[in-house]
C-alpha positions as CSV (number, residue, x, y, z in Angstrom):
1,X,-189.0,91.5,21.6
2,X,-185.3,90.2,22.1
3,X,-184.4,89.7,25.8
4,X,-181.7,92.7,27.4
5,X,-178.5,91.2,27.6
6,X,-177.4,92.2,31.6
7,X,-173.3,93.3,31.8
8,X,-172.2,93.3,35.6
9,X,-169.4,95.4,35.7
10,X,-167.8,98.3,37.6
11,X,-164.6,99.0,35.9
12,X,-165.3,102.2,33.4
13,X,-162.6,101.1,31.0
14,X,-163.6,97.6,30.4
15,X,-167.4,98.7,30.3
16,X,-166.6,100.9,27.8
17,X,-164.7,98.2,25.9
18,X,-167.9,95.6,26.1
19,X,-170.1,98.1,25.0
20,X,-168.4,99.3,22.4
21,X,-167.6,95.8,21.4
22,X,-171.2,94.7,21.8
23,X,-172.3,97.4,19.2
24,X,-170.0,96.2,16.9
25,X,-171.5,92.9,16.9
26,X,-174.4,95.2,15.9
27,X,-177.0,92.6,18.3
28,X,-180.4,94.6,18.5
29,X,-180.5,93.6,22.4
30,X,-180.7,96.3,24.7
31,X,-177.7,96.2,27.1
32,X,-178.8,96.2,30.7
33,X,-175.8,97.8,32.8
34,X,-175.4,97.6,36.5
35,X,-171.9,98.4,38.3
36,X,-171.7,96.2,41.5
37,X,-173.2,92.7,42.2
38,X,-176.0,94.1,44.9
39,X,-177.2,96.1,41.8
40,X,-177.1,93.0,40.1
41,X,-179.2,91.1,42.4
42,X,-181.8,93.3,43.0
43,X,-182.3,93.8,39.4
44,X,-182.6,89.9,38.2
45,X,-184.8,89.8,41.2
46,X,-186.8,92.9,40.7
47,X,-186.0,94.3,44.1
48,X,-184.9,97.7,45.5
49,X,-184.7,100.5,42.4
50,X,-185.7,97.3,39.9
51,X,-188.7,96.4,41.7
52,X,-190.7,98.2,38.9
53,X,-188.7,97.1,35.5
54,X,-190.9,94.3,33.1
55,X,-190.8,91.0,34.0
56,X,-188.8,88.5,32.3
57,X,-185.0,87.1,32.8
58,X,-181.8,88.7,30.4
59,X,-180.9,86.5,27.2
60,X,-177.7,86.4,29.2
61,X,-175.8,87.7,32.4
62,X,-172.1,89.0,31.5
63,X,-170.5,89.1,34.6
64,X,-167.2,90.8,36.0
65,X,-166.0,87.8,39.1
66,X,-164.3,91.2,41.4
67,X,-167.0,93.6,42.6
68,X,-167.7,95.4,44.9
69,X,-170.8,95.1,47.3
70,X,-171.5,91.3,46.3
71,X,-168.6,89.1,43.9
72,X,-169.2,87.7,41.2
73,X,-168.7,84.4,43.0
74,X,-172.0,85.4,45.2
75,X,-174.2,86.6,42.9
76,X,-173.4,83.1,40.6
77,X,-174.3,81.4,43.8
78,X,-177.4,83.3,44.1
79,X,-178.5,82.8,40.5
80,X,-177.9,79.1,40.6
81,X,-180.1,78.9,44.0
82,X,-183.1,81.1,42.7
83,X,-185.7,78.7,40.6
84,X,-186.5,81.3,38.4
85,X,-182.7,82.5,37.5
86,X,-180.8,79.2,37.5
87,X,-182.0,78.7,33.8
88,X,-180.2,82.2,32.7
89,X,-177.0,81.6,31.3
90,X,-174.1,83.4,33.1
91,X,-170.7,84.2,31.5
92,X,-167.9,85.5,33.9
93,X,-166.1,88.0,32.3
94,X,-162.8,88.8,34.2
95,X,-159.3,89.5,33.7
96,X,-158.7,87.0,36.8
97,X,-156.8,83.7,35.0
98,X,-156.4,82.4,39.1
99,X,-157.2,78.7,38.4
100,X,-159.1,78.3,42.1
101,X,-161.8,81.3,40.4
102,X,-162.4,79.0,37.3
103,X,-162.5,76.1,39.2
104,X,-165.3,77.8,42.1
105,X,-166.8,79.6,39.0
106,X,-167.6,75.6,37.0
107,X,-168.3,74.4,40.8
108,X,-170.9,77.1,41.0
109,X,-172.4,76.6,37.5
110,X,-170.9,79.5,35.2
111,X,-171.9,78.8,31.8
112,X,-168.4,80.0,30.3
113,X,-165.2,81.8,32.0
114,X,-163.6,84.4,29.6
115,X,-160.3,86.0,30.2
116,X,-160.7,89.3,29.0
117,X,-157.6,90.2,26.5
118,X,-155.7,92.8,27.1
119,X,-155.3,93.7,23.2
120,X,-158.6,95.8,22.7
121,X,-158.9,94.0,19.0
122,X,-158.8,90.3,20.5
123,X,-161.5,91.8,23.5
124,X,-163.9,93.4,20.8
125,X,-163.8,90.4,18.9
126,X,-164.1,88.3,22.1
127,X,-167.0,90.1,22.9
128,X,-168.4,90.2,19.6
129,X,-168.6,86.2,19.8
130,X,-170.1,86.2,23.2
131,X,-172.3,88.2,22.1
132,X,-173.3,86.4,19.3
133,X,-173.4,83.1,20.8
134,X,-175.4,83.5,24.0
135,X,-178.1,86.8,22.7
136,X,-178.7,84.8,19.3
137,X,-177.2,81.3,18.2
138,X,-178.2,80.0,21.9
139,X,-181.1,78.3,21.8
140,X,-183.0,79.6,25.2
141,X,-184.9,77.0,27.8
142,X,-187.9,76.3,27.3
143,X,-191.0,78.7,28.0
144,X,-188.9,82.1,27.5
145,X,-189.7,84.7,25.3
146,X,-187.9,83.6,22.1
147,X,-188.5,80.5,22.2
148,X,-192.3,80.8,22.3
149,X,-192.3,83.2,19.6
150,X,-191.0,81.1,17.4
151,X,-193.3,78.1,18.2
152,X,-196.5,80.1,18.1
């Protein structure tokens, strides 16, 4: 069973744009999608409307840094302080290039920062390799799902 890859984001347009750019990659990970960084939260911890999904952390969290409720800035920050989150890799996925967000996003242990293109072939094909990369070429920590499997 491949681990849901979670995408964080509120802005319809760009949503549309990942997802559509996520299927091209043709990945066979479900696509987990919450729109505000509370939602977030209380799924990765199985709280609130969550508190019943299956247990087990996304292959990845793609993350937009300007939401509402909770920023992507907090929910990092949250991620990185919970023992059993700080292992998930987390990708911010904005359109902010503000060099004080990269440099709080490396300070709060982001994985990657990706500027999303504005030219919807450079985005699908940025997505495409994110996708790639963290869902399948990424070798997960220790004691997860995939990484078991394939030791049994």
């Amino acid at each position: 069973m491949l681990k849901p890859i979670l995408l964080v984001e509120d802005d319809a347009r760009d949503l549309e744009l990942t997802l559509v750019a996520l299927e091209r990659s043709q990945l066979a990970n479900e696509v987990i999608i919450v729109r505000d960084g509370a939602e977030a939260l209380d799924y990765l911890n199985r709280e609130g409307a969550h508190a019943d999904r299956a247990e087990g952390n996304p292959a990845v969290i793609l993350l937009d840094l300007k939401l509402p409720k909770v920023n992507g800035l907090e929910v990092l920050k949250a991620v990185r302080a919970t023992e059993t989150l700080k292992s998930i890799p987390v990708v911010m996925l904005t359109s902010s290039q503000t060099e004080s967000d990269v440099v709080q996003s490396y300070a709060l242990g982001v994985n990657a920062y990706v500027v999303k293109p504005v030219d919807f072939k450079q985005f699908v094909a940025a997505i495409a390799d994110l996708g790639v990369f963290w869902a399948v070429l990424n070798e997960p920590p220790p004691g997860s799902l995939r990484a078991a499997r394939r030791y049994e």
